[in-house]
N, C-alpha and C positions, 0 to 999 in steps of 0.2 A: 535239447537232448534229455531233459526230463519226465519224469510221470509231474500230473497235474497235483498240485496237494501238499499240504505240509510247509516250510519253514521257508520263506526266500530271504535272499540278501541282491544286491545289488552292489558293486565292484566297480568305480570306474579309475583302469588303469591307462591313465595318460591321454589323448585325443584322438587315437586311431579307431580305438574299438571302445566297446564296452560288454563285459562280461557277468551273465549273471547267474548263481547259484539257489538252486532248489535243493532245500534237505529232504529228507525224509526217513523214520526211522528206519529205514533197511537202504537207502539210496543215495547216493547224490548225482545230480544231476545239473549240467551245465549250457546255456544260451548263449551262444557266441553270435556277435556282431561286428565284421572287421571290414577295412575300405578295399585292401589288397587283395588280390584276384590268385586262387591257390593252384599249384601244379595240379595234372591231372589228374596223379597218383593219388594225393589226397583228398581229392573230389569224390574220387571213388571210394576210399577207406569210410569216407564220413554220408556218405550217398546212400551206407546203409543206418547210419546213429540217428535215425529218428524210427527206424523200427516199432510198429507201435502197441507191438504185443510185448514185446522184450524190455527187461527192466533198463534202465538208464544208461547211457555208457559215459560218462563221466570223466573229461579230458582235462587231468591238468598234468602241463609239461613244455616243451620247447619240441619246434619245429625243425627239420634239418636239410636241406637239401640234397646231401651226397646219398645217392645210396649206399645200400651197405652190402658188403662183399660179402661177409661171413657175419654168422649171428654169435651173440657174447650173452650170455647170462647174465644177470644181475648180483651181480659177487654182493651186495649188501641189502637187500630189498627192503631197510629201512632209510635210505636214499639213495633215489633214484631222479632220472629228466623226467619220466611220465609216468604219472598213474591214473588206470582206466580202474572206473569201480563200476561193478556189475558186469559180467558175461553172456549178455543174451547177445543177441545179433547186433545189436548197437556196438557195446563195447569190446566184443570179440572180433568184431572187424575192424574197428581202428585201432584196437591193438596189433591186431595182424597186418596191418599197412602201413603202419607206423613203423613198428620193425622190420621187414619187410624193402617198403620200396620209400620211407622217407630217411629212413639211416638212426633210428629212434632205439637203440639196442638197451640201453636200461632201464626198461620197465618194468612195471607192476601191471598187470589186470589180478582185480580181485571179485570174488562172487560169496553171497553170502549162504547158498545152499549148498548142499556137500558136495554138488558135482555141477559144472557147469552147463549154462545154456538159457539158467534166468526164468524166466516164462515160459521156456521153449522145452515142451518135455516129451521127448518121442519114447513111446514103452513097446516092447515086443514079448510074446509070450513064446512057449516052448515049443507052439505049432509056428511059427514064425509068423503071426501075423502083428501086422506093425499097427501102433493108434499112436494120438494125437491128443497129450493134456492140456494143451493152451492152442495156439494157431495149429492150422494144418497144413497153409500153404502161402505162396509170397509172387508178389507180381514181378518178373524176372524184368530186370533191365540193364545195362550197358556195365555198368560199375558191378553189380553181383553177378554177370557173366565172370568181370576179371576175377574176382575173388573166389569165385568158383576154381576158375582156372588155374590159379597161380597156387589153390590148396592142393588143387591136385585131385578134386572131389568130380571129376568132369562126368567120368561113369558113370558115378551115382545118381544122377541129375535125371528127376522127371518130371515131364511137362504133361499138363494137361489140356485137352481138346478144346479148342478154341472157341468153336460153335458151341459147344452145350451150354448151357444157360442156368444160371444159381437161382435156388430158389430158397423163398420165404414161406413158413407156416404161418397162419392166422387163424386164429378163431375166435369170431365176435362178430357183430352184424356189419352188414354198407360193404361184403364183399360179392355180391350177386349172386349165384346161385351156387357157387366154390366156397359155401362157410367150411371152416374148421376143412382148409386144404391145402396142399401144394402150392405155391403158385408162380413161374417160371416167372424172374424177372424180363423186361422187356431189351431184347437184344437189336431190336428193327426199329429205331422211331423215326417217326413219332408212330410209322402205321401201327406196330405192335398196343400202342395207347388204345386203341379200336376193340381190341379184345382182351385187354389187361384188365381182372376182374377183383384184384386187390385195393386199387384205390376206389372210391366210389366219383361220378362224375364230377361233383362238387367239386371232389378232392384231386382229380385230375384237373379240373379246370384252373383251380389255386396253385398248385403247381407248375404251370404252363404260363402262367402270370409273372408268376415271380422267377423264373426262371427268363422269364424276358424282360426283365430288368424295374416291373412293378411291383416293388417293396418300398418296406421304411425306411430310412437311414440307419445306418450302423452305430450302440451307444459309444459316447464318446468319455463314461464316467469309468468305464473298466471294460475286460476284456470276456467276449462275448464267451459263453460256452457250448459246445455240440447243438445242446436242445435249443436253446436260442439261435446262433444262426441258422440252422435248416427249417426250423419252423417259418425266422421274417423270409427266407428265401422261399418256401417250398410250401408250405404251409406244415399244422402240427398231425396232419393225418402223413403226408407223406414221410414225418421222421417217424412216426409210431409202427406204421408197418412195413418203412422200407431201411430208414436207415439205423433206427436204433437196433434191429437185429444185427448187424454188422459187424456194429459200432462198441456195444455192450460184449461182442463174442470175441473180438479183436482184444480191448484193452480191460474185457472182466471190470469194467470203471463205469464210474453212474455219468453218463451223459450230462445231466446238468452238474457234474463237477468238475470235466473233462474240458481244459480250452481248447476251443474251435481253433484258434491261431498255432496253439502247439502242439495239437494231436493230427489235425488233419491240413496243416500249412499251403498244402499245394492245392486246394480244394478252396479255403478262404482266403489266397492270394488271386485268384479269378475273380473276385467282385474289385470294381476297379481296375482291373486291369482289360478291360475290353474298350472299344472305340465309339461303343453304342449305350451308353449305360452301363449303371451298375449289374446286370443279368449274370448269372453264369455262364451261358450259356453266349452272351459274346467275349466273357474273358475267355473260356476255352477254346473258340476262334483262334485268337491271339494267340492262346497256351500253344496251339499246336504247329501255327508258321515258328513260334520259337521254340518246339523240340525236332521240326525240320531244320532250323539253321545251324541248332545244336548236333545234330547229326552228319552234317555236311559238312563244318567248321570241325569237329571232334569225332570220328568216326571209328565205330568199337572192331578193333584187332581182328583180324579174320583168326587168328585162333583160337580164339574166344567161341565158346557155346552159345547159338544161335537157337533163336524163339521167333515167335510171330504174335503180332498183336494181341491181346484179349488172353494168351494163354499165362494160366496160374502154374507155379514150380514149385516143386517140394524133390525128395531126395527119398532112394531105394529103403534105407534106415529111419527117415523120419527127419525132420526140420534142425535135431539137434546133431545132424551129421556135421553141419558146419563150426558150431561153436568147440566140439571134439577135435575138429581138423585142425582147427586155430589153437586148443591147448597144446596136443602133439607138436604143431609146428615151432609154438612156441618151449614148451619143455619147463619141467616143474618146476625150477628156479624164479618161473616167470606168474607162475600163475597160483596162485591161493582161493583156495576153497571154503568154507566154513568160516569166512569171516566176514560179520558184519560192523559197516561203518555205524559206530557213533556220533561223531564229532569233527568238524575241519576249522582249522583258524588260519589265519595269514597271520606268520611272524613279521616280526620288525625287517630281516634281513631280507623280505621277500616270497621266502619260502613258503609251501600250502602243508602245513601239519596236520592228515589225518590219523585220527585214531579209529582201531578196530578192537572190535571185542572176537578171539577167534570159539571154533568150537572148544579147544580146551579150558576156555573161559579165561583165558589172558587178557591181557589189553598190550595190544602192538601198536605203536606209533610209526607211521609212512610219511617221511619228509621228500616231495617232491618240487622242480624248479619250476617256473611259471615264465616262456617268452611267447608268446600267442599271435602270429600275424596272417590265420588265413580265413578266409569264407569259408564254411561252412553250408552244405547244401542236402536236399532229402530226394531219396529215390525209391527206398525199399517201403510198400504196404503189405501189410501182412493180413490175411483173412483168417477166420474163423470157419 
């Protein structure tokens, strides 16, 4: 649930799990590892906390099962069961599902900019036209249908056309006769590779290789970054013109500082996971009989907002309609603005003591409780 970078710790509390913390100075941010299998409710809360334009959402607190009837403010928001640090789409959604549909009523989300949403910064001007200072749009899936729904934001909800095709600028040589142009990524393959005029043959050919499962082995001294794995996979033409544009526009982060394991997990959970070799392209075989079973086994609410394959969603107001519907929902008691994390310690009693610096330049201390036993899983990609 972290951005890549800055201070880590490692935590191992007892034999079930093990949890671990990334600081940063505006962030923190947490890895949860647990054997136990979470309701569904929370699958979905956390389905969106790897968001990966969105600053960190940051979970520390206890799990609950009841739901909760009516919502309670946080009568002391210097302790509280949960505190979520940062507001973007990470931690604005597990706050909102936590309170919500886990029975999670005294919390904290806190955000360090004046107003919430984190990276998520939708502007409109006086003519009403709406833009986009960080992401512009989010690949809709089963868990931010609910969240949609259950804000109450279902209206606002827009999908875009399926069949259109995103495209990459380039300008530099080895792109055929399309320099310094457009160039529609390939939506058909492989037939579309036949007239794809971005990668150069060479570069289609390496591609096509290692995408069939002829690469290197994976190192085993540390953890690979962006530019590393899509390079041993894909080769280094195809991350230069296909996926560092993306990748750079999604998380504003330098590619070789970004890990591959925690920015794009369901992407480098495909090597090895195929029957055919390491390829991606037979893990994603695999990926897809298991988001059919997932389907069939866990099937999204017919009153739930409904999309179709390939289609990208963004909202009437802009990407930060959601993070807004989750302040409202939750109500000022619950949610602090202008406060940045400094510091978190584990006390002796257990407790996670962070400290903020707020805008008025105080220092607030946030004593939260810590019982953690679910899995943790990633659904929302956010584009550029």
């Amino acid at each position: 649930l972290s951005q890549v970078g800055g201070l880590s710790r490692t935590l191992r509390l007892g034999l079930r799990f093990r949890l671990r913390l990334r600081l940063s100075p505006r962030e923190l941010g947490l890895e949860l590892h647990f054997s136990s299998r979470p309701p569904r409710t929370m699958k979905s809360a956390l389905a969106l906390a790897l968001a990966l334009a969105a600053p960190a959402g940051a979970l520390v607190g206890p799990q609950r099962r009841a739901r909760t009837t009516g919502l309670r403010m946080a009568a002391d928001p210097a302790n509280v069961d949960c505190l979520v640090v940062g507001s973007g789409v990470s931690g604005s959604c597990t706050a909102f599902h936590l309170a919500k549909n886990e029975g999670v009523e005294n919390l904290l989300l806190t955000e360090v900019n004046e107003v919430v949403g984190g990276n998520v910064i939708s502007k409109e001007n006086d003519e009403g036209f709406v833009w986009e200072e960080g992401p512009n749009s989010f690949q809709p899936t089963p868990g931010i249908m609910q969240t949609v729904h259950e804000l109450g934001i279902t209206n606002d909800l827009v999908l875009a056309d399926a069949t259109l095709p995103r495209f990459v600028y380039w300008q530099g040589e080895g792109a055929g006769n399309k320099l310094a142009n457009l160039h529609a990524l390939p939506t058909n393959l492989p037939g579309d590779l036949l007239t794809f005029q971005l990668l150069t043959w060479p570069g289609r050919i390496r591609a096509g290789l290692g995408a069939a499962g002829l690469i290197a082995p994976a190192p085993t001294d540390r953890e690979e970054s962006v530019r590393e794995f899509v390079t041993r996979h894909l080769g280094a033409e195809t991350f230069e013109r296909i996926i560092d544009p993306f990748v750079s526009g999604v998380y504003a982060g330098d590619p070789d500082e970004l890990s591959m394991r925690a920015a794009l997990r369901k992407i480098h959970r495909l090597e090895g996971l195929g029957d055919f070799g390491p390829g991606l392209v037979s893990g994603a075989v695999n990926r897809f009989k298991e988001i059919a079973d997932e389907k069939a086994t866990n099937p999204p609410k017919p009153e739930w907002p409904t999309y179709k394959g390939g289609q990208l969603g963004s909202f009437r107001k802009g990407l930060q309609t959601l993070p807004n519907a989750v302040e409202k929902f939750l109500g000022p008691d619950r949610v602090r603005t202008g406060w940045a994390l400094e510091s978190v310690r584990k006390e002796k009693s257990g407790i996670y003591a962070a400290v903020f610096k707020t805008k008025a330049g105080e220092s607030k201390t946030v004593r939260a409780k810590v019982r953690l036993t679910l899995t943790l899983t990633l659904t929302l990609t956010l584009y550029p």
